[in-house]
LUMLOVEX-84202 format. One record per residue (C-alpha): x, y, z; residue in three letters; residue number from 1. Coordinates in steps of 0.5 Angstrom, whole numbers. Layout:
<rs>
[[X,Y,Z],ALA,NUM]
...
</rs>
This chain:
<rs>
[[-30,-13,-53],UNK,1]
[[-28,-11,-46],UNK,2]
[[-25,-18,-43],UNK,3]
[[-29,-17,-37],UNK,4]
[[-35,-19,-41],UNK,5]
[[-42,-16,-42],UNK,6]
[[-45,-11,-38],UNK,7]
[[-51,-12,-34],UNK,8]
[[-55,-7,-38],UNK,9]
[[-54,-11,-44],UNK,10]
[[-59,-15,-41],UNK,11]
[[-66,-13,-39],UNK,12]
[[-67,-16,-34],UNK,13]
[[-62,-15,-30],UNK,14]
[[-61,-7,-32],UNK,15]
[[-69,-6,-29],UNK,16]
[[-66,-8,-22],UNK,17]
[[-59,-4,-23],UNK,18]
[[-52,-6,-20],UNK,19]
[[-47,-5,-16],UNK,20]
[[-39,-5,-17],UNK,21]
[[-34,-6,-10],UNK,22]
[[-29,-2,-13],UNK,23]
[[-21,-1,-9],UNK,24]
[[-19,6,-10],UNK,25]
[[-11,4,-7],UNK,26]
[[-9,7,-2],UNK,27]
[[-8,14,-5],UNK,28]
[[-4,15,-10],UNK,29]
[[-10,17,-17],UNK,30]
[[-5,12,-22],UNK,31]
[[-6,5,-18],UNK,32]
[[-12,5,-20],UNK,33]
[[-14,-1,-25],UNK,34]
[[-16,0,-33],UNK,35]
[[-23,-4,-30],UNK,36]
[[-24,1,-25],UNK,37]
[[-23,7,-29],UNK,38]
[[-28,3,-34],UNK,39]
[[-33,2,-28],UNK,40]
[[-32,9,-27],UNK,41]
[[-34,12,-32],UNK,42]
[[-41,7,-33],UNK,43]
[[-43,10,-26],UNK,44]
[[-50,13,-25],UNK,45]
[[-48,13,-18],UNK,46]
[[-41,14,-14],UNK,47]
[[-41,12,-6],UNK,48]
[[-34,14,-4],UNK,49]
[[-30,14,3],UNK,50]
[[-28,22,4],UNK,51]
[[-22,20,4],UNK,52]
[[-22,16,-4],UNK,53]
[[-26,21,-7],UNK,54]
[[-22,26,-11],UNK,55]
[[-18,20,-13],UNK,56]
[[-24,17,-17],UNK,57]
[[-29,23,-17],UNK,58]
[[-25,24,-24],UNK,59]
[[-26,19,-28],UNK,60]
[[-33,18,-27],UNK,61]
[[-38,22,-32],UNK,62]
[[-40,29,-32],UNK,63]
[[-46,30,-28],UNK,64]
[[-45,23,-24],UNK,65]
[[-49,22,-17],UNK,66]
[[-44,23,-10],UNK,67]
[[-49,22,-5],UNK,68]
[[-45,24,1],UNK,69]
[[-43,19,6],UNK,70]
[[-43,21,13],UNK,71]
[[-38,16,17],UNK,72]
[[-39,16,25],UNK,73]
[[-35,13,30],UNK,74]
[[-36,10,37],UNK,75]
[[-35,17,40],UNK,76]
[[-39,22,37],UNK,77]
[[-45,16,37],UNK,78]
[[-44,16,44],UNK,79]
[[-45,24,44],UNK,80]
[[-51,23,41],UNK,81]
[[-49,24,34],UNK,82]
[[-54,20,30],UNK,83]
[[-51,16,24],UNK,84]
[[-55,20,17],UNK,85]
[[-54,15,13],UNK,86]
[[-50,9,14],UNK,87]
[[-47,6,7],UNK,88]
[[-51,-1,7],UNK,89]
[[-57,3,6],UNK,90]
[[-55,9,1],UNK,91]
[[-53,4,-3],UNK,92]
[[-59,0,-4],UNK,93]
[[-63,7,-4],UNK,94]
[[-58,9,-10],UNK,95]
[[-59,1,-14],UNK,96]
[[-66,2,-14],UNK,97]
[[-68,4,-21],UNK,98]
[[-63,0,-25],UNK,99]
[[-58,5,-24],UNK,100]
[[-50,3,-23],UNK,101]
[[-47,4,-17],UNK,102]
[[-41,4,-16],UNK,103]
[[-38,3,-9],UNK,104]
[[-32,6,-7],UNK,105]
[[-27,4,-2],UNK,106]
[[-20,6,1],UNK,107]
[[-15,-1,-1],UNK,108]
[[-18,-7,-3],UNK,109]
[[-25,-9,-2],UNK,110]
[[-23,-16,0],UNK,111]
[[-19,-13,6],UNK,112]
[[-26,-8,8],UNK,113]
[[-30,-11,13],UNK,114]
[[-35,-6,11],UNK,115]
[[-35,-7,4],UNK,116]
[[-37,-15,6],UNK,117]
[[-43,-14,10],UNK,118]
[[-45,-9,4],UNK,119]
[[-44,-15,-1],UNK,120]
[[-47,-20,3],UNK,121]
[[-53,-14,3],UNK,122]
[[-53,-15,-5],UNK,123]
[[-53,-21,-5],UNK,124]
[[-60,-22,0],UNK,125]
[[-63,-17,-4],UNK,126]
[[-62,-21,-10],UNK,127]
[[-58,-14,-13],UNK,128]
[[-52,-17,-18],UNK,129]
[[-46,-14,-16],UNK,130]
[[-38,-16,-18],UNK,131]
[[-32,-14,-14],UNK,132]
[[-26,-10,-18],UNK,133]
[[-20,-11,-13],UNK,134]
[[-14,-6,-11],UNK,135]
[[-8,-4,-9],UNK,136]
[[-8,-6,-1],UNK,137]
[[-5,0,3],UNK,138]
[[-2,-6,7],UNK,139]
[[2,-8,0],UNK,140]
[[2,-1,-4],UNK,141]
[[4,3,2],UNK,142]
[[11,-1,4],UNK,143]
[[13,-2,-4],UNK,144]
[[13,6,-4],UNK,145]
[[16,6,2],UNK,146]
[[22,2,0],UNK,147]
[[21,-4,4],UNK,148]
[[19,-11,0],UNK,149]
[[16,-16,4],UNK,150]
[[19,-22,2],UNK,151]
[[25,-24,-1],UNK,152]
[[29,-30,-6],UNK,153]
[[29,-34,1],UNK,154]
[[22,-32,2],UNK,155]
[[18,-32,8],UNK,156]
[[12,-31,12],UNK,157]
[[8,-25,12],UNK,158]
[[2,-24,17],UNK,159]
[[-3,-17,17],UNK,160]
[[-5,-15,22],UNK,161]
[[-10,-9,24],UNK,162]
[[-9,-7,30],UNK,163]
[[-15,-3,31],UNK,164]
[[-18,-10,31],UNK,165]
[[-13,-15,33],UNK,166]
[[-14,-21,39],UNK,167]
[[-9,-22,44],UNK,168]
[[-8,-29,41],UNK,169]
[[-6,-26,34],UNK,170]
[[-1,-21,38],UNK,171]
[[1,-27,42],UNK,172]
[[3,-31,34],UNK,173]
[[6,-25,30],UNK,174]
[[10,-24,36],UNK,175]
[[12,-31,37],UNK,176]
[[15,-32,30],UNK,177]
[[20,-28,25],UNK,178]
[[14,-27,20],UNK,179]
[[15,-21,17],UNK,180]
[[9,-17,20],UNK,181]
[[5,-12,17],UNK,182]
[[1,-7,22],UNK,183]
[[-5,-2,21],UNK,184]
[[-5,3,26],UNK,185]
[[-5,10,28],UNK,186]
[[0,15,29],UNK,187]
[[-1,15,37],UNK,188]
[[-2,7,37],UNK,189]
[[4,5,33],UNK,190]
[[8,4,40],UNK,191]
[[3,1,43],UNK,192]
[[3,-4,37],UNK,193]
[[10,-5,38],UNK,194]
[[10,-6,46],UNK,195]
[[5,-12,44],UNK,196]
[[10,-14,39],UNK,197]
[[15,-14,45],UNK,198]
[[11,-17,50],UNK,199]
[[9,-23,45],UNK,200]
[[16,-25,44],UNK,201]
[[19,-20,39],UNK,202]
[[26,-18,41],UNK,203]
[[26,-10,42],UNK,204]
[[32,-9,36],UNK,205]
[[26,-11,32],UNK,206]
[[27,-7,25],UNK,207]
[[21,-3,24],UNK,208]
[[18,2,19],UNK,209]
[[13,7,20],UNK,210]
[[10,11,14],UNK,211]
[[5,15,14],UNK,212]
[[0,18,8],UNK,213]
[[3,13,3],UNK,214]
[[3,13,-4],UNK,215]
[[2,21,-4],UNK,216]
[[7,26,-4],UNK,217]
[[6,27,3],UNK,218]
[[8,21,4],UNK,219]
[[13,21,11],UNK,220]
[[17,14,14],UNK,221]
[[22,13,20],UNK,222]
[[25,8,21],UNK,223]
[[27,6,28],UNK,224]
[[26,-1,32],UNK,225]
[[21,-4,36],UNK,226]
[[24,-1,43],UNK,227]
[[26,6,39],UNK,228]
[[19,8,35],UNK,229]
[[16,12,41],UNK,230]
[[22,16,42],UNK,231]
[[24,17,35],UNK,232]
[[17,20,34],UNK,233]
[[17,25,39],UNK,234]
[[25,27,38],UNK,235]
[[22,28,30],UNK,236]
[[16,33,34],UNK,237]
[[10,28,30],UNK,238]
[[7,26,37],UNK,239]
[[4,28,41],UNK,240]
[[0,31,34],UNK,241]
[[-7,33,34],UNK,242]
[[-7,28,27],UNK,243]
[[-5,22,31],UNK,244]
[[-11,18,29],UNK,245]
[[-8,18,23],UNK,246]
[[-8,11,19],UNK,247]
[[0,9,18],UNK,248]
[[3,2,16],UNK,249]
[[8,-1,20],UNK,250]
[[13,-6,17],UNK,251]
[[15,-11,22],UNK,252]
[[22,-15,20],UNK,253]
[[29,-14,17],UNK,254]
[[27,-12,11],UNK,255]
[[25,-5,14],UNK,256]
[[32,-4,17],UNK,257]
[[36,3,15],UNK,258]
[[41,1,11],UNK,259]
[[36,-3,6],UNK,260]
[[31,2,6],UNK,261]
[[36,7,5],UNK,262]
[[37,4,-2],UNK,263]
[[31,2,-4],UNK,264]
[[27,8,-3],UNK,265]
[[25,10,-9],UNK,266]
[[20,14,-8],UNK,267]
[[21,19,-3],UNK,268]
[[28,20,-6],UNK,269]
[[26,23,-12],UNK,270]
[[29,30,-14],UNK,271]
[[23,34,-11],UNK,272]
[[19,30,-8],UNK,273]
[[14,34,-3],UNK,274]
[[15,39,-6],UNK,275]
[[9,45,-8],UNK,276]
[[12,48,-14],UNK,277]
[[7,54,-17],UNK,278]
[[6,55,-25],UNK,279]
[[4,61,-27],UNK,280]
[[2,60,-34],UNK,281]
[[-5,59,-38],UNK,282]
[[-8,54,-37],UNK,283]
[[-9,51,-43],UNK,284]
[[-1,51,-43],UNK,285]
[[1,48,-36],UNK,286]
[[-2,41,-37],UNK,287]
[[4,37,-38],UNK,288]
[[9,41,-35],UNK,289]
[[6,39,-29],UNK,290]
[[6,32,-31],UNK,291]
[[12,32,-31],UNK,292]
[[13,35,-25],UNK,293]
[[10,30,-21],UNK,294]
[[14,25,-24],UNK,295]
[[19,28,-20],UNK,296]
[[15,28,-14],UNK,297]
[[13,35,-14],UNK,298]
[[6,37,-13],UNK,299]
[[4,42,-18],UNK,300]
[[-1,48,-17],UNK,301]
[[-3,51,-24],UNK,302]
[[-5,59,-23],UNK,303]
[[-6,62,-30],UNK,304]
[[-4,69,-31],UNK,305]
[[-4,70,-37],UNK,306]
[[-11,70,-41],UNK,307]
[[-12,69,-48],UNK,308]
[[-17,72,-52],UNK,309]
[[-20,72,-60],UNK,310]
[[-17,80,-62],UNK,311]
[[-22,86,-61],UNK,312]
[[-22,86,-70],UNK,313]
[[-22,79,-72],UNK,314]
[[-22,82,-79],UNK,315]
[[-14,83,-81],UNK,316]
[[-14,75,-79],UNK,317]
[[-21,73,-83],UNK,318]
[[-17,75,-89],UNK,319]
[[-11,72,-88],UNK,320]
[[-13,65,-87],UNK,321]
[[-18,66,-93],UNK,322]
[[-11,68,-97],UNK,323]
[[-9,61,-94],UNK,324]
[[-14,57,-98],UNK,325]
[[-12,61,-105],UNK,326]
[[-5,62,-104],UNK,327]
[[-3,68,-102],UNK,328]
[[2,66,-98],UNK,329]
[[8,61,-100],UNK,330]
[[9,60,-92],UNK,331]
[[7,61,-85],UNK,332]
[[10,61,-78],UNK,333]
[[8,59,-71],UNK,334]
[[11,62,-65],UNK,335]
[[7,60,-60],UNK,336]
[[2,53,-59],UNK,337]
[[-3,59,-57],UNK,338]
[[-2,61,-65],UNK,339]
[[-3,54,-67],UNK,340]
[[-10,54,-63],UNK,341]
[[-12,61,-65],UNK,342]
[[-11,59,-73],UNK,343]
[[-15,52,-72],UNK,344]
[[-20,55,-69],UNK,345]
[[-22,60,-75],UNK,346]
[[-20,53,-80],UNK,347]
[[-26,50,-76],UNK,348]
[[-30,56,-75],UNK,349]
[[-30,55,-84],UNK,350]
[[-30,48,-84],UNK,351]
[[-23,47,-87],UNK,352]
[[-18,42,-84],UNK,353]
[[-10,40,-84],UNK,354]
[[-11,39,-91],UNK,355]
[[-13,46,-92],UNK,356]
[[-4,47,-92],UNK,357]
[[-2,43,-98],UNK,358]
[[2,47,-102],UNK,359]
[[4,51,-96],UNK,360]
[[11,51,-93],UNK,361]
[[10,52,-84],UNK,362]
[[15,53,-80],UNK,363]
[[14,52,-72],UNK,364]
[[19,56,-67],UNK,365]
[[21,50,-63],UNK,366]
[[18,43,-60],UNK,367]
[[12,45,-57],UNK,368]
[[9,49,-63],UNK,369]
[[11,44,-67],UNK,370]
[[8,38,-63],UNK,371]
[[2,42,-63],UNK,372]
[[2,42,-70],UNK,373]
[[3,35,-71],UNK,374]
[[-4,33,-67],UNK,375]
[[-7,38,-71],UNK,376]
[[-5,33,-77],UNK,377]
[[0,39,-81],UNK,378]
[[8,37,-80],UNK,379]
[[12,43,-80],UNK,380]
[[18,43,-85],UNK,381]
[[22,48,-80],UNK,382]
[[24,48,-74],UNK,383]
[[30,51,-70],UNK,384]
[[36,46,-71],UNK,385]
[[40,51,-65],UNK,386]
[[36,56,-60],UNK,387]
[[29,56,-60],UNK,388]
[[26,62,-60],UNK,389]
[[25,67,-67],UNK,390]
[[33,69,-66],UNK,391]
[[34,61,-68],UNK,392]
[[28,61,-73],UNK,393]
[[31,67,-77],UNK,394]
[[38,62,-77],UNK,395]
[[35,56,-81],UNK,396]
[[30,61,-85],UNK,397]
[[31,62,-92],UNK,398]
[[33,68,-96],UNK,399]
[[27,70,-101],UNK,400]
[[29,67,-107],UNK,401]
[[25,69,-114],UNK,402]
[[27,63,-118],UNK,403]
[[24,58,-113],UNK,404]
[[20,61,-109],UNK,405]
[[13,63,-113],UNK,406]
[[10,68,-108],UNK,407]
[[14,72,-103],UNK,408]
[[10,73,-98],UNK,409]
[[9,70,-91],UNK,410]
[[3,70,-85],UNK,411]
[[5,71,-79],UNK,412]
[[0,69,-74],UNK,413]
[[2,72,-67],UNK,414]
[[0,75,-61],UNK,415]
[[-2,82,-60],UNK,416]
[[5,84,-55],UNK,417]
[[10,79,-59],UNK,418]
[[16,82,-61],UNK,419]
[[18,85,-67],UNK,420]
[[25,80,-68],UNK,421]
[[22,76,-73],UNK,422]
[[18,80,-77],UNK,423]
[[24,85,-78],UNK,424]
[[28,78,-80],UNK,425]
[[24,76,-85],UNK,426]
[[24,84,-88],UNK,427]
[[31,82,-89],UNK,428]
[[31,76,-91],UNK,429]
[[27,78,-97],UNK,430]
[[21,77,-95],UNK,431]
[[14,81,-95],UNK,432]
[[11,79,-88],UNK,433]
[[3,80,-87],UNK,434]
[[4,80,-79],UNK,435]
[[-3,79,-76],UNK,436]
[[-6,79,-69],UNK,437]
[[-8,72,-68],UNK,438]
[[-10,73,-61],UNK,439]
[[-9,78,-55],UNK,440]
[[-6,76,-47],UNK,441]
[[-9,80,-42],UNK,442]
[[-7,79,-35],UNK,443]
[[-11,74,-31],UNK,444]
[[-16,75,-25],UNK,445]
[[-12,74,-18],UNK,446]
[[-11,68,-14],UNK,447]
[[-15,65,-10],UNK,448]
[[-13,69,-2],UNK,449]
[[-10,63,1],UNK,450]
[[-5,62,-5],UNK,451]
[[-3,70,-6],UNK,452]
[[-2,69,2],UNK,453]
[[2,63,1],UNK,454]
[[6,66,-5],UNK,455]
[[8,71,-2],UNK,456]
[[8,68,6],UNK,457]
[[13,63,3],UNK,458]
[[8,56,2],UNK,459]
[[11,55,-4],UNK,460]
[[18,51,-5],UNK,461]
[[19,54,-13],UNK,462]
[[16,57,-19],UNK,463]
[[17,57,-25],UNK,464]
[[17,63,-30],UNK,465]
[[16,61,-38],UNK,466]
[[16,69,-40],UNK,467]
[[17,76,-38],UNK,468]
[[11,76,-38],UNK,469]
[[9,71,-33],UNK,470]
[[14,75,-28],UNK,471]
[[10,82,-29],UNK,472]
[[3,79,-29],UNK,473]
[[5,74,-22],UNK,474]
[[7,79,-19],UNK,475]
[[2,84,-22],UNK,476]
[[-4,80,-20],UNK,477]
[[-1,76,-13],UNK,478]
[[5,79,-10],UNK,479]
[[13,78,-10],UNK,480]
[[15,70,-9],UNK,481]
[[18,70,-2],UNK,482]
[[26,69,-1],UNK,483]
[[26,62,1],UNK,484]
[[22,61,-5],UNK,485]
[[27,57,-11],UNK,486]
[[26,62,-17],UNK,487]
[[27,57,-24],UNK,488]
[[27,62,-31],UNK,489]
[[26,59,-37],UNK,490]
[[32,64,-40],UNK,491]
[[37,70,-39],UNK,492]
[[32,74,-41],UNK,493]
[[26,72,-36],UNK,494]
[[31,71,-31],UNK,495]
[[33,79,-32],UNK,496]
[[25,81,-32],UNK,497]
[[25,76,-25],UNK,498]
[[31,81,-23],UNK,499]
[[28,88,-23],UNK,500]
[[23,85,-19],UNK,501]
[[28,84,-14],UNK,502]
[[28,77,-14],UNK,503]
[[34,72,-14],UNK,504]
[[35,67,-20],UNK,505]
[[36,60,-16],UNK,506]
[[36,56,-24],UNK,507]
[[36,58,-30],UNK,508]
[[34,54,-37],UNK,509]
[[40,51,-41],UNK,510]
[[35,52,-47],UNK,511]
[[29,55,-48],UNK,512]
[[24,50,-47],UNK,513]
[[19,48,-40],UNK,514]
[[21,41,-40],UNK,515]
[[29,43,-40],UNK,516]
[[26,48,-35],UNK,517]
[[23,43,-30],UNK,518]
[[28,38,-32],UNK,519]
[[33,44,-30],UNK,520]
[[29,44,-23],UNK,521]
[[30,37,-21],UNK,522]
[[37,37,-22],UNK,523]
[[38,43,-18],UNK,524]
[[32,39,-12],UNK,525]
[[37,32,-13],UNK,526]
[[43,37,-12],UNK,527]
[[40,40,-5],UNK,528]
[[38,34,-3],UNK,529]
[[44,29,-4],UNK,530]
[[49,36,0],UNK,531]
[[43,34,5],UNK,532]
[[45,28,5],UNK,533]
[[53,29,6],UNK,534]
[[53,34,11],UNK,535]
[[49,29,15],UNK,536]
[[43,33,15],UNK,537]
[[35,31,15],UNK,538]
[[33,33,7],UNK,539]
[[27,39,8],UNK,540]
[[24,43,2],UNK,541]
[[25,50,2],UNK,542]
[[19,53,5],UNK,543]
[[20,49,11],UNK,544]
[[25,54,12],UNK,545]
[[21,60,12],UNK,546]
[[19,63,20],UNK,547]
[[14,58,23],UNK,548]
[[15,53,19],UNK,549]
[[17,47,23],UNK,550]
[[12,49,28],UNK,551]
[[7,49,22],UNK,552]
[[9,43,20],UNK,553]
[[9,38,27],UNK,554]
[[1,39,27],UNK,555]
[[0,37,19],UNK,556]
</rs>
């Protein structure tokens, strides 16, 4: 039973006029939302979310989920003439009626949302039952992933500010104590808040950070003082910026000084962060190595380009898993997690499961292949205890043996371009091999334009290659890397097929696995950034080293 108790539709007479969730999505990372959000979420027959929280939440909620769009218009664009469509009291109760759940997304906590609360006090007028799931604050989650705590074991005030907002009374009590202040602005408002703050009594020496586009990977802090904010901004080119009205969080007190925040930015200082670091893979592989990516403060962007088709005569493999069932074979191998799926496949196509390989010995070329096997219910009896690859395979694999083995023969379910190393082996070792096209790769469609012109332009800071084949069919279907692109290969023989393409191999693979290979990347990110570092030097991400790009990125 869910601790937050029984749902409205449990209850007839609540279910018929619907219900409304107020609901934090944070302030923009998608993993601080709460379990009870992700719950709320996935109920929803209607979504009504702020633009900027949308793709955070939008994900958790079910297939086919109601998005009516919320138009938001300023002073400024009212006073043009610009009628305001539909403001979000109205959509909500127009979305409520029916019994339909809603849920009502905002920016933060809706308890720090002055709008949110004219919206519940609307819900409560109109006798629609609403709860409230709170957020992370973008006033408390923004200055944690910035490294600056807002109190310390001495503990002391902390006082909100918005300054949007704020009375020359609040300006003149926040500038009069040493409370820590925690200040939303804009970009182009920051120094303005600070010269209330000095004009109120704070001292100029103030320490004071500023971050921008909190909890994302475009996340960006200055750390400066009250008297030195305005020109640290411009010295670093943000201002004047087109995009100076966007939110920023400034932390007023010592605990934005340099030297504490220098080792407590957790955040901006992972490996590599910010960094956009393409994977060309098929998409059903790619999932968790861009996790893993991320967790390293990457932003991946998945391209497939390889794509995994049935064989054109499905014959030859009908057989072969049919001789899985009545014996034919004492073991059979998986080279790839696509062989694996090929094989599951079929055994669902005739109704069979993992039970269908009792009696049979499986070996898997390596970690991926074998946890793939393992999620389909079958542990492997072989793995590669040195290199994974058929070379490391062929090592540890038995040599026929007549008085032990009963059957001499081996499926091998593969790709129709697979190498003929294992096969041969095999042979060698004794063994009669039934070598059966499991499934065809073929060249991907071309990426969409913007990412071929940023592949080739330079946009990306990295990209992973995982096989010969993912160097030919990138550049096949999008065009060469640009040189400032850092080029990670996943093993010798990838890294020559990416050298006859003329590009330059920054990082190689100390094993042949795509963990190894993007945990190789982030060493190779923490290694250029802490020579940054030394050298004294702001730390930058490769393509911030193309032509252009520093001109590019002031106006972002």
């Amino acid at each position: 039973m869910s601790p937050t108790g029984p749902a409205a539709s449990d209850f007839p007479a609540l279910s018929a006029q619907g219900h409304v969730t107020f609901l934090g999505a944070g302030p923009g990372d998608p993993g601080l939302l709460t379990l009870r959000a992700v719950e709320a979420l996935a109920s929803a027959d209607v979504l009504v979310a702020e633009p900027d929280v949308l793709g955070v939440v939008r994900c958790h909620a079910r297939a086919g989920v109601s998005t009516p769009e919320l138009t938001v218009v300023d002073a400024q664009s009212a006073a043009a003439g610009v009628p305001v469509l539909r403001d979000a009291a109205n959509l909500v109760m127009e979305a409520v009626k029916g019994g339909r759940r809603v849920v009502r997304a905002v920016s933060g906590d809706p308890g720090l949302d002055g709008n949110a609360g004219a919206e519940m006090l609307a819900c409560a007028a109109a006798g629609i039952p609403f709860e409230v799931v709170p957020g992370v604050a973008n006033a408390v989650g923004v200055p944690a992933y910035a490294g600056v705590p807002l109190r310390d074991a001495q503990g002391a005030d902390v006082r909100f500010v918005d300054a949007r907002t704020a009375s020359d009374r609040c300006w003149t009590e926040v500038g009069a104590s040493d409370s820590t202040a925690v200040i939303s602005t804009t970009l182009d408002s920051v120094a303005a808040a600070a010269g209330e703050l000095v004009s109120a009594g704070r001292k100029p020496d103030t320490p004071l950070t500023v971050t921008v586009a909190g909890t994302t990977t475009r996340q960006r802090t200055w750390t400066a003082t009250l008297g030195t904010i305005a020109q640290v901004l411009k010295q670093a080119k943000v201002l004047p910026s087109p995009e100076g009205h966007r939110p920023v969080i400034a932390v007023v007190g010592e605990r934005s000084s340099a030297a504490q925040r220098d080792r407590l930015a957790w955040f901006e200082s992972k490996p590599l962060f910010g960094w956009k670091v393409l994977v060309p893979r098929t998409k059903e592989q790619s999932a968790s190595l861009s996790d893993q990516l991320r967790s390293y403060g990457a932003v991946p962007h998945e391209v497939p380009t390889i794509a995994v088709e049935p064989p054109r005569t499905p014959q030859q493999m009908e057989r072969a898993v049919k001789g899985l069932v009545t014996g034919r074979y004492e073991w059979i191998a998986f080279t790839s997690v696509n062989a694996v799926k090929a094989v599951r496949e079929k055994f669902e196509e005739y109704g069979l499961d993992a039970r269908a390989f009792a009696g049979i010995k499986v070996a898997a070329v390596g970690e991926q292949t074998a946890a793939a096997l393992v999620d389909f219910g079958v542990k492997p009896d072989l793995v590669p205890s040195g290199e994974q690859s058929a070379a490391g395979l062929l090592e540890d694999w038995p040599p026929y043996d007549p008085v032990f083995d009963p059957i001499d023969r081996v499926f091998l379910p593969r790709a129709d371009i697979a190498t003929e190393t294992l096969v041969a082996g095999l042979i060698e070792l004794g063994w009669e091999v039934d070598d059966v096209t499991a499934y065809r790769t073929v060249r991907a469609s071309p990426p969409p334009a913007d990412t071929r012109e940023a592949i080739k332009g330079g946009g990306f800071d990295a990209v992973l290659f995982t096989s010969s084949s993912t160097v030919r069919n990138l550049v096949g279907i999008a065009g060469k890397p640009h040189n400032v692109t850092v080029i990670a290969c996943i093993g010798p023989a990838t890294a020559k097929t990416a050298e006859e393409h003329g590009l330059r191999v920054d990082v190689l693979s100390p094993e042949p696995s795509v963990h190894k290979l993007a945990e190789a990347l982030a060493e190779f990110g923490a290694r250029r950034r802490e020579a940054a570092k030394e050298a004294g030097d702001r730390v930058t991400r490769p393509s911030e080293r193309r032509p252009g790009a520093r001109r590019r990125r002031t106006t972002t």
